[in-house]
VOGU-3710 file (C-alpha; in Angstrom, 3 decimals, decimal comma):
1> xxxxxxxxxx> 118,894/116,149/102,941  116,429/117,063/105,545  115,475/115,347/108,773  112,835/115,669/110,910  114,570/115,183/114,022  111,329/116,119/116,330  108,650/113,666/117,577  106,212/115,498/115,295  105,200/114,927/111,847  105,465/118,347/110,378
11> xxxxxxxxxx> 103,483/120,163/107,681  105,766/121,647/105,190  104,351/125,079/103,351  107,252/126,037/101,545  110,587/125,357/99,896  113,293/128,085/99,218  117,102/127,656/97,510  119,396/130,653/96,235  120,962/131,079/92,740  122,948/133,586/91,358
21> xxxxxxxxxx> 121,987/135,866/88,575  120,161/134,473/85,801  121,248/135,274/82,594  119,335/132,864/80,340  115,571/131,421/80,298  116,266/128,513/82,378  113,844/125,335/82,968  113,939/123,170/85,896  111,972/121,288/88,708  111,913/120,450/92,547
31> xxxxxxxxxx> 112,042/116,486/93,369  111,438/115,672/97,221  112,426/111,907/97,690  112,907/109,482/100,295  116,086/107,783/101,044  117,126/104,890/102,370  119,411/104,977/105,845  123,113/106,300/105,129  125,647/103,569/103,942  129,080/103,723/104,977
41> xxxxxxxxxx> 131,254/102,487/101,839  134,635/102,891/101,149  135,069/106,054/103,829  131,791/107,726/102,132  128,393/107,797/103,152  125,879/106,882/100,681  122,328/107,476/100,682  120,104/105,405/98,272  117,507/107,483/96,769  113,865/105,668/97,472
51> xxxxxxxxxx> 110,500/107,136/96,217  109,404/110,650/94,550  107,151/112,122/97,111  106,419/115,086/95,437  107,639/116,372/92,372  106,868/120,215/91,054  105,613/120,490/87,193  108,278/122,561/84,872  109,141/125,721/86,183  110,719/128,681/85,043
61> xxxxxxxxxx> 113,546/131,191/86,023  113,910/134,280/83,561  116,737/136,815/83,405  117,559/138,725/86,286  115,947/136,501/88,590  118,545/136,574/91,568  118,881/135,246/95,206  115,557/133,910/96,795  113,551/131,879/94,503  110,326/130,296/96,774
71> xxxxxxxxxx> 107,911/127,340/95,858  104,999/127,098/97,492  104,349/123,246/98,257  100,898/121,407/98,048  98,316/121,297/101,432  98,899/118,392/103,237  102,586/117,703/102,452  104,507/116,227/105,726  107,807/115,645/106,588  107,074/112,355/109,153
81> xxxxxxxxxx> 109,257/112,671/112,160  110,909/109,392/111,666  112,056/110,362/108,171  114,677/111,762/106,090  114,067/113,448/102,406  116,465/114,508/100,289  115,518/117,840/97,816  117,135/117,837/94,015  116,710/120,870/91,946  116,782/119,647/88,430
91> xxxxxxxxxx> 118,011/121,210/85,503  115,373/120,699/82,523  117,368/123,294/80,000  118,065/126,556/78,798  115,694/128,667/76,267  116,268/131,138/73,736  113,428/135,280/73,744  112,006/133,010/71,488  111,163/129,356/73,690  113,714/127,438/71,675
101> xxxxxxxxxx> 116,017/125,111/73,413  119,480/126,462/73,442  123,052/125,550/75,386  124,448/128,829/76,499  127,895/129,332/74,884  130,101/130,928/77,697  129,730/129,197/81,361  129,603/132,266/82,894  125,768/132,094/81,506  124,848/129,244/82,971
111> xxxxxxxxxx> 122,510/129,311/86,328  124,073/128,509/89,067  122,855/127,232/92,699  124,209/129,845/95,048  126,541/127,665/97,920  127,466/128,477/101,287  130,190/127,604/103,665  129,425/124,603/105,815  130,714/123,794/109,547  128,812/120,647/108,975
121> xxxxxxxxxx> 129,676/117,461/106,781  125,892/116,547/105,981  125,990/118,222/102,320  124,382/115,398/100,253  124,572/115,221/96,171  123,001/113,384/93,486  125,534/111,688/91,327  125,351/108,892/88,524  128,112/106,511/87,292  128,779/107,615/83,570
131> xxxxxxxxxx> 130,805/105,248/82,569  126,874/102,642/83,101  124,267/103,211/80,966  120,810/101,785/81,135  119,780/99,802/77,672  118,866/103,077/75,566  122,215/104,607/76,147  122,214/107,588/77,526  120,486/107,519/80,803  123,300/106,326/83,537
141> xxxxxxxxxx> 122,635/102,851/85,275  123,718/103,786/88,876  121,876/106,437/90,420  123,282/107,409/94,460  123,045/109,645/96,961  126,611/111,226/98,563  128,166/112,851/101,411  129,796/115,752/99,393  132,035/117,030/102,582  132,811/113,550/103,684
151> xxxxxxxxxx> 133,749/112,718/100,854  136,095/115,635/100,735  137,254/115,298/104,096  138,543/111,855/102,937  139,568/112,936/100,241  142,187/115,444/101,308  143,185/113,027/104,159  144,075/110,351/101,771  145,713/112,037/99,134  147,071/114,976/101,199
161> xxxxxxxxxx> 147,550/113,807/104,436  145,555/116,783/105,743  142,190/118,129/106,193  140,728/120,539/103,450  140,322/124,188/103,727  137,679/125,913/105,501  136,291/127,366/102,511  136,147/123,828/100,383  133,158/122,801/102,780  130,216/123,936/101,423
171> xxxxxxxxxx> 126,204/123,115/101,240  123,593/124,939/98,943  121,307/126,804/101,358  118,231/125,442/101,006  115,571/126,528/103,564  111,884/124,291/104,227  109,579/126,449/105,918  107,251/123,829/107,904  104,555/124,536/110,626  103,341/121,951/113,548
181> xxxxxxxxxx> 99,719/120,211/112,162  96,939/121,975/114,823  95,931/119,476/116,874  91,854/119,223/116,734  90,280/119,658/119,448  88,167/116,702/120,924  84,783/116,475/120,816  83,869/114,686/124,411  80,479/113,228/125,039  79,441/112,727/128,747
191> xxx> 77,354/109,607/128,764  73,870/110,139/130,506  72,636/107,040/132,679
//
């Protein structure tokens, strides 16, 4: 989730995220969405996911892609300073030398996000209730928004009765590059009596 946390509106220019090395033709897309204020329930905090924004068409990672992968983001794309967005990367599928749709055999050829260890509990996740599914059957029915390392952190203390290790706290890293909007300059007309 990102937040403003400026008076500014700011333009954003570019998104970045991390994965590890990509061993098979793998679709997916970028989803920037609005969400609603957090919601403490039950020791978590929930997010409830509002609007697309912006959404990138299909893209593409191929094998031996590795580390950075950069979109550029369309002109005129803010993040408002009184907002908060949350960014999903979304696995479409995986693709065959040929373009047919495939599911890799061994996990270790799957594409995975790259994560990093967090000092911070403000790693958010999309998640879905499986056990709820909307009338065709497959899609789920309850679609939120959750504190990952909160819900960690509570975890451990409930179960446990002590907080989790150091290296269980972790956030993908996930990088918006955004500039300040130029202010125009102002055109001032002296009035002539």
């Amino acid at each position: 989730m990102f937040r403003n946390g400026t008076p500014h509106d700011y333009v954003l220019d570019k998104f970045a995220f991390y994965v590890e090395k990509v061993k098979v033709k793998t679709a997916y897309k970028v989803n920037f969405i609005s969400v609603d204020e957090d919601v403490q329930q039950e020791n978590f905090h929930l997010l409830n996911p509002g609007k697309v924004i912006y959404a990138t068409d299909t893209l593409y990672l191929n094998p031996k892609d590795r580390n950075k992968i950069e979109l550029a983001l369309p002109k005129d794309f803010y993040l408002p300073s009184t907002k908060k967005m949350f960014v999903w990367v979304q696995l479409l599928g995986y693709y065959d030398e040929k373009g047919n749709s495939i599911v890799p055999e061994k996990y270790d050829d799957l594409t995975k996000i790259k994560f990093q260890l967090s000092n911070k509990t403000d790693y958010y996740s999309r998640m879905s209730d499986g056990g709820q599914t909307q009338p065709d059957g497959i899609h789920p029915l309850t679609d939120f928004i959750v504190n990952m390392n909160v819900m960690l952190n509570h975890d451990y203390l409930a179960q446990f009765f002590i907080t989790p290790p150091k290296s269980a706290l972790v956030a993908p890293p996930m990088v918006l590059y955004a500039h300040k909007p130029d202010s125009k300059p102002m055109n001032v007309v002296k009035k002539i009596d």
